[in-house]
Backbone as JSON Lines, residues from 0, in Angstrom:
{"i":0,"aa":"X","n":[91.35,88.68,99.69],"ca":[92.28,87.77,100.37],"c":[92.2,86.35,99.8]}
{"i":1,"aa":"X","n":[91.08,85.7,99.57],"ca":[90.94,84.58,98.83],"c":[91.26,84.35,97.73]}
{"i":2,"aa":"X","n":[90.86,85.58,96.85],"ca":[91.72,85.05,95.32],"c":[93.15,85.29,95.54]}
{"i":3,"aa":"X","n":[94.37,86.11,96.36],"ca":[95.12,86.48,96.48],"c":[95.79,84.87,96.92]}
{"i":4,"aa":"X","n":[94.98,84.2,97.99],"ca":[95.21,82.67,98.48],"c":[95.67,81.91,97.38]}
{"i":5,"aa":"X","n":[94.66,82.03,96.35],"ca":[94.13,80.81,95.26],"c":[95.55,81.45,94.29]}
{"i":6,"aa":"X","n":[95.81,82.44,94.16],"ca":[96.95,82.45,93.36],"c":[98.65,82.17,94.15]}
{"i":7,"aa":"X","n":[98.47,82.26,94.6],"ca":[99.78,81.89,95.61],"c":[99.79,80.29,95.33]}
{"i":8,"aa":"X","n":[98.63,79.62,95.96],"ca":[98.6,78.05,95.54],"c":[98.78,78.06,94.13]}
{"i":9,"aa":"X","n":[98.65,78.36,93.18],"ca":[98.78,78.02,92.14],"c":[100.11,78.48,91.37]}
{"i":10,"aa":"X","n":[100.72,79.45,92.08],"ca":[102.06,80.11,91.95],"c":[103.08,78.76,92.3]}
{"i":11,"aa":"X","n":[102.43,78.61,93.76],"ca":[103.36,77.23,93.91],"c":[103.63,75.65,93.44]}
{"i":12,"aa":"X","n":[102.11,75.46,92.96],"ca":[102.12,74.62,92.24],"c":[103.0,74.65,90.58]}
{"i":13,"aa":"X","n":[103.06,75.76,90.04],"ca":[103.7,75.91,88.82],"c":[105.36,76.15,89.01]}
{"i":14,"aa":"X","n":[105.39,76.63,90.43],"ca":[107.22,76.2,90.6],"c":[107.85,75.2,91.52]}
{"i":15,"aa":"X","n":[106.43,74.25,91.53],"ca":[107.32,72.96,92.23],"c":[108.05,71.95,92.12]}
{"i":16,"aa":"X","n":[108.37,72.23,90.55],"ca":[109.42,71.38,89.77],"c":[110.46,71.81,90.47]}
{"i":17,"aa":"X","n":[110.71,73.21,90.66],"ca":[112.15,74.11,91.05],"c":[112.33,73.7,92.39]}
{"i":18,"aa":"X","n":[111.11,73.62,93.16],"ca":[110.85,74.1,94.6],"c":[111.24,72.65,95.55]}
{"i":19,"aa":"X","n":[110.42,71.88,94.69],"ca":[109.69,70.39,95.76],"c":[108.15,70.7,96.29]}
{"i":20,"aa":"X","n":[107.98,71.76,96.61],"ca":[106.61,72.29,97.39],"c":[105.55,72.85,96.4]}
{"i":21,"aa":"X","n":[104.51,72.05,96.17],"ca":[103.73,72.02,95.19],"c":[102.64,72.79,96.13]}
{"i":22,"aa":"X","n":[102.82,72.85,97.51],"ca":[101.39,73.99,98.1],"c":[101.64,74.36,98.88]}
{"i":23,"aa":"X","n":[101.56,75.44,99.15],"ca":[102.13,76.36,100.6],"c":[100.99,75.59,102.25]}
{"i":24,"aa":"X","n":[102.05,75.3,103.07],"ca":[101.16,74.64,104.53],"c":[100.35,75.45,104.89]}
{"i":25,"aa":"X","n":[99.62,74.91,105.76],"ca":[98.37,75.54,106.5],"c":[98.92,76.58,107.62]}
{"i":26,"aa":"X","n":[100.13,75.94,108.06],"ca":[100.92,77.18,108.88],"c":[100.71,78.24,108.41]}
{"i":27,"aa":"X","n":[101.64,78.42,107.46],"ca":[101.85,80.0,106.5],"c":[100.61,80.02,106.27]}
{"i":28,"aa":"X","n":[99.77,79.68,105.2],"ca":[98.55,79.9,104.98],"c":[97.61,80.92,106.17]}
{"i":29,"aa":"X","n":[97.63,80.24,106.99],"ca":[96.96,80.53,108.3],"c":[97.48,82.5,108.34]}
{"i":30,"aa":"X","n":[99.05,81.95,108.82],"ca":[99.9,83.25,108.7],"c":[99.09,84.23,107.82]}
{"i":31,"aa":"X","n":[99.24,84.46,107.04],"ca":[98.89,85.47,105.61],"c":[97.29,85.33,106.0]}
{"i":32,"aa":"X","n":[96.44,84.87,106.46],"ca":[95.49,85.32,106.42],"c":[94.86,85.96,107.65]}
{"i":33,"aa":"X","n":[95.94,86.18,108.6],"ca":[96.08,86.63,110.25],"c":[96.61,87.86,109.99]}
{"i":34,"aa":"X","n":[97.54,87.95,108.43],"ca":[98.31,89.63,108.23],"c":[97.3,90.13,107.45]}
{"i":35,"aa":"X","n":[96.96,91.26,107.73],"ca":[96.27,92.43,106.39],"c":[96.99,93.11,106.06]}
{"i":36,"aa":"X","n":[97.05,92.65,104.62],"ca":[98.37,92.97,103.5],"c":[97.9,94.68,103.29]}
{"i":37,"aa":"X","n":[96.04,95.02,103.66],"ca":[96.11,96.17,103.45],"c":[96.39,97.2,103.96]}
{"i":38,"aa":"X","n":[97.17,96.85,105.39],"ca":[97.89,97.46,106.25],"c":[98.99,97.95,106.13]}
{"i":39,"aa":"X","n":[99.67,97.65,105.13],"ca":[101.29,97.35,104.86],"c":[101.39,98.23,103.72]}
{"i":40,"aa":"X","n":[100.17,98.45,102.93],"ca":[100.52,99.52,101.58],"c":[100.34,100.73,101.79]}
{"i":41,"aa":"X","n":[100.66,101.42,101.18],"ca":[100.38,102.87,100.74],"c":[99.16,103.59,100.72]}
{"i":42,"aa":"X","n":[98.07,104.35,101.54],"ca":[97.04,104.24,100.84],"c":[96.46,104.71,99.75]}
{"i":43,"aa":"X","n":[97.01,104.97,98.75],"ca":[96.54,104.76,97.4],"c":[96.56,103.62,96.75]}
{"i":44,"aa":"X","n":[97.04,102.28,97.6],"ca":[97.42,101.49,96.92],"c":[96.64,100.54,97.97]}
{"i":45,"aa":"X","n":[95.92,100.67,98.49],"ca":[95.16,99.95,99.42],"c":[93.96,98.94,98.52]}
{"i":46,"aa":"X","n":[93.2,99.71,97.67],"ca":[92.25,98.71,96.26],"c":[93.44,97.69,95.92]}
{"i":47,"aa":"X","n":[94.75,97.48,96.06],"ca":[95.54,96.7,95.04],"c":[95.96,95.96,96.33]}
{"i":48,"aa":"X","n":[95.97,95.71,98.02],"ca":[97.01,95.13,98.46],"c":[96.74,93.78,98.42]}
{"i":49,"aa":"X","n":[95.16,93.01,97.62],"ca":[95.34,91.39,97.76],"c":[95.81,90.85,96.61]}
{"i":50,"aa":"X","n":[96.5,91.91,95.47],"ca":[96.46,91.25,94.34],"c":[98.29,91.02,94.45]}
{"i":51,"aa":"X","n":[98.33,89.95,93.61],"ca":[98.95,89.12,93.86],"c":[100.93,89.28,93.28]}
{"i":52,"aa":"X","n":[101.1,90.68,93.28],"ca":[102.36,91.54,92.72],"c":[102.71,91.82,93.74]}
{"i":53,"aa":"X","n":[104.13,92.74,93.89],"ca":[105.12,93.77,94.23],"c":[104.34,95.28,94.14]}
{"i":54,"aa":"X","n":[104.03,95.63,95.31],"ca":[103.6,97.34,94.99],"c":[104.65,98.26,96.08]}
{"i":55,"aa":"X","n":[105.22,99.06,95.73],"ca":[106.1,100.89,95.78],"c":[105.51,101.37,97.48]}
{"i":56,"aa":"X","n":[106.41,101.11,98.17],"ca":[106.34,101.49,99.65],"c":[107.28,102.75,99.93]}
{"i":57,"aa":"X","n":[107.89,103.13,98.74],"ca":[108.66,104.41,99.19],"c":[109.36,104.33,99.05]}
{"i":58,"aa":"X","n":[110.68,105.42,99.02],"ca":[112.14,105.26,99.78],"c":[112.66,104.23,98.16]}
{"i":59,"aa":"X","n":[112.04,103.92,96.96],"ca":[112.76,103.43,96.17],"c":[112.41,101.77,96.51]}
{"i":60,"aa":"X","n":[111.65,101.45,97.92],"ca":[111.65,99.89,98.25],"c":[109.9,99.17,97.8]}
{"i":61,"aa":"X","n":[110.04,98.34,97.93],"ca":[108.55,97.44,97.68],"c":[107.77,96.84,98.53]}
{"i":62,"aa":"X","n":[107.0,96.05,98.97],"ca":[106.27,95.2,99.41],"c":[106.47,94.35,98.68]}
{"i":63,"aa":"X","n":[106.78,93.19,99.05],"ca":[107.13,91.71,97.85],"c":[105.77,91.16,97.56]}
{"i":64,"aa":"X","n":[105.73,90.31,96.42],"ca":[104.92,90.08,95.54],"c":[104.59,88.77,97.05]}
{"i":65,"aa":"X","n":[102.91,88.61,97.22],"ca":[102.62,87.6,98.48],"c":[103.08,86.27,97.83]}
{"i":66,"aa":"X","n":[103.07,85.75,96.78],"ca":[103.84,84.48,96.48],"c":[105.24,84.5,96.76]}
{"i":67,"aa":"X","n":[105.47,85.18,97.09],"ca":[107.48,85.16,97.47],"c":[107.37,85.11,99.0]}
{"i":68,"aa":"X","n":[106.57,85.84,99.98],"ca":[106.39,85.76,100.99],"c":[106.51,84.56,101.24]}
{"i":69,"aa":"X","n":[105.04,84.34,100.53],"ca":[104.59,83.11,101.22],"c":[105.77,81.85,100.71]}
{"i":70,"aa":"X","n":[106.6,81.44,99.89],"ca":[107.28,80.4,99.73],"c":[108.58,80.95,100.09]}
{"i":71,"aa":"X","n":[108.86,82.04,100.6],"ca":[110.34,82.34,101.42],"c":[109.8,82.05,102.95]}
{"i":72,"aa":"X","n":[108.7,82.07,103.48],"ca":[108.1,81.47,104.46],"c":[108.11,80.2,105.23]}
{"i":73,"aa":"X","n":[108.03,79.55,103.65],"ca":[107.36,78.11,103.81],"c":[108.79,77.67,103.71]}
{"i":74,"aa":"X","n":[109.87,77.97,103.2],"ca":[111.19,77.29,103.31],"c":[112.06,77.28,104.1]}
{"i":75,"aa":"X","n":[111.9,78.47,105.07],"ca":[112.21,78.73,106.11],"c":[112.01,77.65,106.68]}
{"i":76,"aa":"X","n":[110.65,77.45,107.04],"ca":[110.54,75.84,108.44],"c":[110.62,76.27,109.82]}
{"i":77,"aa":"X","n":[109.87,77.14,109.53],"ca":[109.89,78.54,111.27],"c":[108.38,77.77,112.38]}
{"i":78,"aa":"X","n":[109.39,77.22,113.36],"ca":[108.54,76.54,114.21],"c":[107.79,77.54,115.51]}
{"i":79,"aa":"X","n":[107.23,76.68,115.89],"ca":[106.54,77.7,117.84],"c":[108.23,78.53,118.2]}
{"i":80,"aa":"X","n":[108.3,78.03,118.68],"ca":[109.7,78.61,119.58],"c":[111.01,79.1,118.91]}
{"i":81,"aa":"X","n":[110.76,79.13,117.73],"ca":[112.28,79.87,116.93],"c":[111.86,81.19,117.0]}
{"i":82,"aa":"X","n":[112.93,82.02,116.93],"ca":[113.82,83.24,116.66],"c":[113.8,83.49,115.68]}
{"i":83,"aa":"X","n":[113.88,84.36,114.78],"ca":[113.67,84.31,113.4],"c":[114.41,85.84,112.94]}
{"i":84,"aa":"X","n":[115.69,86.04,112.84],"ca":[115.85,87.63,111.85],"c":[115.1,87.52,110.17]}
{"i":85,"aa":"X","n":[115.24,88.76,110.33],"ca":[114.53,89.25,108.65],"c":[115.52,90.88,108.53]}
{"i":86,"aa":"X","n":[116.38,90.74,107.64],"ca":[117.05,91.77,106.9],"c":[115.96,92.43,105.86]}
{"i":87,"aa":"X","n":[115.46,93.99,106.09],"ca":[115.0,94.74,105.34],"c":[113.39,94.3,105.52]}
{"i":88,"aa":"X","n":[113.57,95.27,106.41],"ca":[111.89,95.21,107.35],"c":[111.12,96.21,105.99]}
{"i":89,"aa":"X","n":[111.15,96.87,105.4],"ca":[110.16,97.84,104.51],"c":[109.31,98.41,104.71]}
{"i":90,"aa":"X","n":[107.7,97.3,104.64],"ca":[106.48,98.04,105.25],"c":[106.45,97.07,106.57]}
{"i":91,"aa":"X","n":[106.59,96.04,107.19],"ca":[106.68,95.28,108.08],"c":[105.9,94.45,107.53]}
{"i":92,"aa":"X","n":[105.44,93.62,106.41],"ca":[104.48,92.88,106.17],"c":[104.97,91.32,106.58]}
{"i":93,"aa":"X","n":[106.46,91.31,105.5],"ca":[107.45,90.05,106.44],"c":[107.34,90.09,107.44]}
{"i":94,"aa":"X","n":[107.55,90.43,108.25],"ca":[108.17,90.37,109.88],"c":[106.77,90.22,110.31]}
{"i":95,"aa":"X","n":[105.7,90.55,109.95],"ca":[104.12,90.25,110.51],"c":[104.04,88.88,110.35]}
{"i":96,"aa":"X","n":[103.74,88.32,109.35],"ca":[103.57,87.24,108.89],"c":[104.5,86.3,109.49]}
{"i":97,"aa":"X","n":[105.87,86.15,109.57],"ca":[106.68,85.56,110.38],"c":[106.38,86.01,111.63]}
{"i":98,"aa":"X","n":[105.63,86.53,112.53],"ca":[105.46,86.95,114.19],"c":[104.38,85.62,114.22]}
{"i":99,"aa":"X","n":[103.54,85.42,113.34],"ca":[101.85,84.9,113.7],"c":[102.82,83.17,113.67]}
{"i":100,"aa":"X","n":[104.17,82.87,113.47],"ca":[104.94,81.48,113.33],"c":[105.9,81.22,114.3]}
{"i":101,"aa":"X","n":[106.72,82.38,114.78],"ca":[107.82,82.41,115.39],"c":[107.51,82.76,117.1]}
{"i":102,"aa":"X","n":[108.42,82.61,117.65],"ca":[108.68,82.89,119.36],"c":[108.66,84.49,119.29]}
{"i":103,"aa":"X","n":[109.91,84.98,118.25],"ca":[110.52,86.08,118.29],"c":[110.66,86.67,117.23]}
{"i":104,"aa":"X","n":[110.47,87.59,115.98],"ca":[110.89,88.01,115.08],"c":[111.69,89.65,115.27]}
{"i":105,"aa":"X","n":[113.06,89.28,114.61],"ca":[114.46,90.65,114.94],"c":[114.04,91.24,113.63]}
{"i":106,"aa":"X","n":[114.21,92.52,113.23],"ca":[114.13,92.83,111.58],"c":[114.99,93.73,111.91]}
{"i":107,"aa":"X","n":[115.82,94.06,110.76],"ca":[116.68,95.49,110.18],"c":[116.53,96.23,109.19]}
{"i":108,"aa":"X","n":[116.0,97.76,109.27],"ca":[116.14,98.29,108.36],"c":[117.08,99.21,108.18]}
{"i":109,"aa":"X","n":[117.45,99.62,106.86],"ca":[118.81,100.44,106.38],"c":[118.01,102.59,105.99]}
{"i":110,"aa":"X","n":[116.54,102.47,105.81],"ca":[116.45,103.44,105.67],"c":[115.06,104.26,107.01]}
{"i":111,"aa":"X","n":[116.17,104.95,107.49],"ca":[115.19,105.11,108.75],"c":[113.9,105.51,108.97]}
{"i":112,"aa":"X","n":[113.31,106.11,107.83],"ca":[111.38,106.73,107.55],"c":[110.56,104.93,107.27]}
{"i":113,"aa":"X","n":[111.35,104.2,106.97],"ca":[110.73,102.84,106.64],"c":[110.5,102.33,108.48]}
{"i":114,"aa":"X","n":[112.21,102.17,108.67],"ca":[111.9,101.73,109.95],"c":[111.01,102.78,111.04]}
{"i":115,"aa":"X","n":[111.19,103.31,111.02],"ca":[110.47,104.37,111.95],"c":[108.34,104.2,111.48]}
{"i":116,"aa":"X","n":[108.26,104.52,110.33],"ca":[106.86,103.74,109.73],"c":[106.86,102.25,110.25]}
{"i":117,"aa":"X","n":[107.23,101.66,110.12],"ca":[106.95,100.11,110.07],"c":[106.82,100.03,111.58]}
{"i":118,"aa":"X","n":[107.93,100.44,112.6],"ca":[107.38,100.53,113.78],"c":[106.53,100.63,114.27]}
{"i":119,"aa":"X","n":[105.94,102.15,114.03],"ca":[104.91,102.39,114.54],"c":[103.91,101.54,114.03]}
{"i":120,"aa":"X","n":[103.32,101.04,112.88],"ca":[102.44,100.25,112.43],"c":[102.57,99.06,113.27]}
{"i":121,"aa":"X","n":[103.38,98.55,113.36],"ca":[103.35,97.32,113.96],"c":[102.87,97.39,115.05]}
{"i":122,"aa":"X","n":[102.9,98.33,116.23],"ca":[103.1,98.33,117.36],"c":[100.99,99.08,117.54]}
{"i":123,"aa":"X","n":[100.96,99.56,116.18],"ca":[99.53,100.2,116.36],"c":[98.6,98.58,116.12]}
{"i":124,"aa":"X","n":[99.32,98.09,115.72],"ca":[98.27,96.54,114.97],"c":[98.53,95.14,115.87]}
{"i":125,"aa":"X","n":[99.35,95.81,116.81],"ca":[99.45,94.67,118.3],"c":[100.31,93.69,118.62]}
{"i":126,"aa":"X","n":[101.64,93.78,117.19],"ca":[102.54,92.83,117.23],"c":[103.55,93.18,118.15]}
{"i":127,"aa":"X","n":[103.51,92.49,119.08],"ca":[104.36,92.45,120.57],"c":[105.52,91.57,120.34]}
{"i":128,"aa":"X","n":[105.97,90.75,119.53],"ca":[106.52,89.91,119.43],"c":[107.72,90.19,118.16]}
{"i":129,"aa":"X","n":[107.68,91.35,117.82],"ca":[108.65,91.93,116.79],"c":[109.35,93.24,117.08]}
{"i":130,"aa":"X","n":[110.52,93.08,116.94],"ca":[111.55,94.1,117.09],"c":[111.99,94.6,116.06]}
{"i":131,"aa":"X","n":[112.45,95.75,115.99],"ca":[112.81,97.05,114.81],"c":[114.18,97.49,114.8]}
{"i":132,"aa":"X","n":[115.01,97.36,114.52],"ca":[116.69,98.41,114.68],"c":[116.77,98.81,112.92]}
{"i":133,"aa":"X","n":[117.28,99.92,113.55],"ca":[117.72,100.86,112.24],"c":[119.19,100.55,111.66]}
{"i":134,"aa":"X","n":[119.8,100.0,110.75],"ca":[121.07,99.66,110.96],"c":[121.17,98.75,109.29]}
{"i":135,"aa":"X","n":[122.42,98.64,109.41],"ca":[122.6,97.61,108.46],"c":[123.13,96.12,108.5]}
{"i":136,"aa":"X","n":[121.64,95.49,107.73],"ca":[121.58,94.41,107.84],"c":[122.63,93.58,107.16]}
{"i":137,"aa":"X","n":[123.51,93.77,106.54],"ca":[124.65,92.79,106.17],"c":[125.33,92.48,107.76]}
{"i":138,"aa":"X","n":[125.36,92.93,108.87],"ca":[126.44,92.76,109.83],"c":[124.94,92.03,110.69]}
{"i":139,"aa":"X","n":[123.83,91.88,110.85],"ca":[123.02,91.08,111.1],"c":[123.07,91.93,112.51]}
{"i":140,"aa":"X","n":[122.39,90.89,113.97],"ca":[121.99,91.58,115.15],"c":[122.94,90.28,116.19]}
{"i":141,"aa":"X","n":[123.53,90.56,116.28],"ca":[124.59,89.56,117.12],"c":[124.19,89.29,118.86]}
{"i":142,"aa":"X","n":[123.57,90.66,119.35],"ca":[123.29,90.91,120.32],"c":[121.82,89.62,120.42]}
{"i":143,"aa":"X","n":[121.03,89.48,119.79],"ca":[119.98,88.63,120.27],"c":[120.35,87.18,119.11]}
{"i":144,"aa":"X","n":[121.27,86.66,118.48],"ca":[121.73,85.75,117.86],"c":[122.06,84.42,119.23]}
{"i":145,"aa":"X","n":[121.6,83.56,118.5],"ca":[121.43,82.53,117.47],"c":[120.04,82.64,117.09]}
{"i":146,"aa":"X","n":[120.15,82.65,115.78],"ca":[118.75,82.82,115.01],"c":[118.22,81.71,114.09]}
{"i":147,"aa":"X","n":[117.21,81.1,114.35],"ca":[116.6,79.27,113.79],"c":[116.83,79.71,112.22]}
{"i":148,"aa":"X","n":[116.7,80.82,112.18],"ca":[116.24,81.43,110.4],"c":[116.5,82.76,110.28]}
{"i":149,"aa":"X","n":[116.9,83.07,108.85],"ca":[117.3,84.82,108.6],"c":[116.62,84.44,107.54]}
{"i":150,"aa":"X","n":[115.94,85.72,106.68],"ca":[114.91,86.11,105.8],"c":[115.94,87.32,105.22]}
{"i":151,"aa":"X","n":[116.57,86.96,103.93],"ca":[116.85,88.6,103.49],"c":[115.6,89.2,102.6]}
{"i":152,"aa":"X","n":[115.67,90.32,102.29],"ca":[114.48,90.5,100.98],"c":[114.64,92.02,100.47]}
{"i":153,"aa":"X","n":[115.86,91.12,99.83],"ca":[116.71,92.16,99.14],"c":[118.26,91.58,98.42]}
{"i":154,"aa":"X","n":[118.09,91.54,97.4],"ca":[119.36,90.95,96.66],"c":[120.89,90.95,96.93]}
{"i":155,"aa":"X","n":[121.51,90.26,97.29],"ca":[122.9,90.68,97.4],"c":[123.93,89.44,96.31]}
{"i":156,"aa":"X","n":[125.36,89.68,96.57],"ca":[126.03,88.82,95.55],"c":[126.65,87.75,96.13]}
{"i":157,"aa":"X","n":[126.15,87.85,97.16],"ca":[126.86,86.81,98.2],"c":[125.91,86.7,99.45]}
{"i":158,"aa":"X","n":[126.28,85.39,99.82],"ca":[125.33,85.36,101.47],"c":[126.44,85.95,102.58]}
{"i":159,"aa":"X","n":[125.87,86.96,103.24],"ca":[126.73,87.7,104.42],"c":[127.24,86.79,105.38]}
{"i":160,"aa":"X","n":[128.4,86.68,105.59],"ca":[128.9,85.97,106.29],"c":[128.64,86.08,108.25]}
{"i":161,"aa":"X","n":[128.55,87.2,108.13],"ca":[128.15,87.72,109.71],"c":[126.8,86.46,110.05]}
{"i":162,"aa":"X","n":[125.94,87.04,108.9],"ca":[124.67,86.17,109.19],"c":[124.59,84.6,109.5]}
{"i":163,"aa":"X","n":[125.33,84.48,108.53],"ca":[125.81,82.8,108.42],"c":[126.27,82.28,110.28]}
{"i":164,"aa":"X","n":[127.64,83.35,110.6],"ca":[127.74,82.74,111.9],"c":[126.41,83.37,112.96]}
{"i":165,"aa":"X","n":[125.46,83.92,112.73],"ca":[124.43,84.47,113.85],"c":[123.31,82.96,113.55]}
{"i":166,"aa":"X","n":[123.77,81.84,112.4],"ca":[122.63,81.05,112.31],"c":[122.93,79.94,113.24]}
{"i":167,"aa":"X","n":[121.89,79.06,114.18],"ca":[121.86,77.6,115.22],"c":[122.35,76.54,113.99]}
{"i":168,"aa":"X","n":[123.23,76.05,114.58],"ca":[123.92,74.92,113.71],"c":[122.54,74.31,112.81]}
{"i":169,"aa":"X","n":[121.41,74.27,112.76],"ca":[120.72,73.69,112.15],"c":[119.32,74.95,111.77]}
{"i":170,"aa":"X","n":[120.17,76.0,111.28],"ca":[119.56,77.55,111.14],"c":[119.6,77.29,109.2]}
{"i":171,"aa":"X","n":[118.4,78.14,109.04],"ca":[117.94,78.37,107.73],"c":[118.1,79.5,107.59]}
{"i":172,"aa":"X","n":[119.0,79.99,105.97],"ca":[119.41,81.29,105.35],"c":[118.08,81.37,103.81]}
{"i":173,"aa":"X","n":[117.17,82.05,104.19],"ca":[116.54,82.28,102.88],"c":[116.89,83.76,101.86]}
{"i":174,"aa":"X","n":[117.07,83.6,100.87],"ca":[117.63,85.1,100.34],"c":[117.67,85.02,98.78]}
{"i":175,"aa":"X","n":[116.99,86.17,97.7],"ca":[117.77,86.59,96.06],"c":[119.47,86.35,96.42]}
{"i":176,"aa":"X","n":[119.78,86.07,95.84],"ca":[121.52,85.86,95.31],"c":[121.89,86.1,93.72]}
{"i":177,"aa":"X","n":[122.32,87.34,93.17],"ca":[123.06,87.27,92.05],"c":[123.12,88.58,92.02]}
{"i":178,"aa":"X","n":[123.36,89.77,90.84],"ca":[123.53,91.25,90.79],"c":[122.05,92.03,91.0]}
{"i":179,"aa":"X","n":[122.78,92.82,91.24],"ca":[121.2,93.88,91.11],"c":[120.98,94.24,90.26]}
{"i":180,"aa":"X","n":[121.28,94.46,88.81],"ca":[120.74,94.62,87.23],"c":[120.66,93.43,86.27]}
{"i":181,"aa":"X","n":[120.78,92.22,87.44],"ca":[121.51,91.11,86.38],"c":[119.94,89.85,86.83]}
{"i":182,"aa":"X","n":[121.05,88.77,86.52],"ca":[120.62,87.24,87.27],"c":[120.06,87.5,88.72]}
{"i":183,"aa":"X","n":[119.07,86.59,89.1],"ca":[118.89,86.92,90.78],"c":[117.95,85.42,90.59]}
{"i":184,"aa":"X","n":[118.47,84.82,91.78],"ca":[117.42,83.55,91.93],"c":[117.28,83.43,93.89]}
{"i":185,"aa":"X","n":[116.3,83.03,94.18],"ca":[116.13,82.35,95.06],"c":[116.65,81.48,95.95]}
{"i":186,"aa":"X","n":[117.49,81.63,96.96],"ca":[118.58,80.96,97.53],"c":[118.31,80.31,98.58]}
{"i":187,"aa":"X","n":[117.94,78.58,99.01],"ca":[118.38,78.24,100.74],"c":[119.48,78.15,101.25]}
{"i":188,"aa":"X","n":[119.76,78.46,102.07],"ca":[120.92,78.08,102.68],"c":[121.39,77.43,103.93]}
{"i":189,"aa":"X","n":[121.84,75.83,104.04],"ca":[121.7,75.28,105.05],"c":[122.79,75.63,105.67]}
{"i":190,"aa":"X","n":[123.11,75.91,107.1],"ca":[124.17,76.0,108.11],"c":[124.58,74.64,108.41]}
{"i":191,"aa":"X","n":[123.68,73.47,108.18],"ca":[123.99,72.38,109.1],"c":[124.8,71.65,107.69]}
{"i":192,"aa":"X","n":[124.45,71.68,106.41],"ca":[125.59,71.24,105.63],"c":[126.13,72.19,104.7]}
{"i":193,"aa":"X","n":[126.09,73.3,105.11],"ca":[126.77,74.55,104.06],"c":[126.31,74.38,102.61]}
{"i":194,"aa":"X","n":[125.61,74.1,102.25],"ca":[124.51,73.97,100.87],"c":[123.76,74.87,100.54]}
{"i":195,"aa":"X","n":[123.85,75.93,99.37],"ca":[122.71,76.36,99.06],"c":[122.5,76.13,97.8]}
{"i":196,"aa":"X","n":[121.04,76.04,97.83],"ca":[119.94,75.16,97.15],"c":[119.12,76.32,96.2]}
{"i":197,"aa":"X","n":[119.4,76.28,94.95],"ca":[118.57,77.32,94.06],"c":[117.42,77.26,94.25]}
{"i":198,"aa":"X","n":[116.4,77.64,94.02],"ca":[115.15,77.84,94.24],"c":[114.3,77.81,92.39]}
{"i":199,"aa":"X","n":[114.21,79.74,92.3],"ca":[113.66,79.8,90.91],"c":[114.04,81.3,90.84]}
{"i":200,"aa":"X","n":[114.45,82.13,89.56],"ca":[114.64,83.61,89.21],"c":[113.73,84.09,89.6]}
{"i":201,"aa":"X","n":[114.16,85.27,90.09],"ca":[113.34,86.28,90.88],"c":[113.79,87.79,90.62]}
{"i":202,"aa":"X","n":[113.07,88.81,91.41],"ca":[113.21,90.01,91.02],"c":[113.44,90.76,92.37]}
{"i":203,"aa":"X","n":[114.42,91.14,93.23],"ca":[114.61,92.24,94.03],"c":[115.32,93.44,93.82]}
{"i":204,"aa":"X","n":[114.97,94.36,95.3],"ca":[115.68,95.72,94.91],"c":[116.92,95.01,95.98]}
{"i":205,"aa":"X","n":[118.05,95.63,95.67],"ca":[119.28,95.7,95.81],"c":[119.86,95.22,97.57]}
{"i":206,"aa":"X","n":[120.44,94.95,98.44],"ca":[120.5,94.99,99.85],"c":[121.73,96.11,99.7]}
{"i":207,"aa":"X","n":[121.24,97.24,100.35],"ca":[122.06,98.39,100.49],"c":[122.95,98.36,101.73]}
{"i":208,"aa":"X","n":[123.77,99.5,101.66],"ca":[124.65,99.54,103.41],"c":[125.84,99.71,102.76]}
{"i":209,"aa":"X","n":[127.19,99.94,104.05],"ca":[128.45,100.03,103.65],"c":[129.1,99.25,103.58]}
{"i":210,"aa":"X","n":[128.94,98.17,103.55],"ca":[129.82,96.75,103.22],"c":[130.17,96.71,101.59]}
């Protein structure tokens, strides 16, 4: 967990030209070291969950590399009392890590053995404070909306518009933006001045569904 720490800080320090954020807060920090990442893998892949990559959760999906976590985290700006969706729950490691920050964390997943796994894990490891729907996340969760922050983590070519109106006038859109074989960078997206703000190239799997 510590060297896994020490590279994340140093991940961020080498993209804070892109970023502004030369070190991930003590918040998140805190966060990620309250989640056991070795909970969230595969177990064959349990020797590998502090190192500091993307490892194969199934179903074709990943566990994101903990430096993406952690600075899709930290840009967020997820206080005590926010709400927080996350599109493409996977192993639940996001949606953990955002519970130990938020009031409330919503997640959606599109393939139901993920959501149905991630559930149960969550619910075996005590997170009371996170919800599961099976569904697709481009049309977001309207029913428990307005949301301080949405987390996608999963590429799309556009920011979903559904989501956009489920965000509090002063709601944060974090998300990959460009093709799924192509370009993909790191996207904020402010609601309160319709701005989004590149980040740095990145690598996701695809945001699936019928849209």
């Amino acid at each position: 967990m510590e060297r896994m720490m020490s590279e994340i800080q140093m991940d961020a320090r080498r993209t804070a030209s892109y970023t502004g954020i030369d070190q991930i807060g003590d918040a998140v920090v805190g966060a990620m070291h309250a989640t056991l990442r070795e909970e969230f893998v595969l177990p064959r892949n349990r020797s590998l969950a502090y190192a500091n990559h993307p490892l194969p959760i199934g179903h074709g999906q990943t566990i994101s590399q903990p430096f993406i976590v952690a600075i899709m985290t930290e840009v967020l700006n997820v206080e005590p009392h926010h709400k927080v969706l996350e599109i493409g729950t996977g192993s639940g490691y996001q949606a953990a890590v955002l519970s130990h920050l938020a009031a409330e964390v919503y997640t959606i997943e599109i393939v139901p053995e993920l959501a149905e796994t991630a559930t149960k894990r969550l619910q075996r490891l005590g997170y009371d404070n996170i919800f599961v729907r099976t569904g697709d996340g481009w049309y977001g969760w309207p029913d428990h909306a307005p949301f301080d922050g949405v987390i996608i983590t999963a590429v799309s070519d556009e920011i979903p518009p559904a989501l956009v109106e489920q965000l509090t006038d002063d709601g944060l859109l974090v998300l990959p933006l460009g093709d799924d074989d192509g370009f993909q960078e790191l996207v904020v997206y402010s609601k309160r001045t319709g701005v989004s703000t590149p980040l740095f190239p990145v690598r996701f799997v695809p945001l699936t569904g019928d849209h």
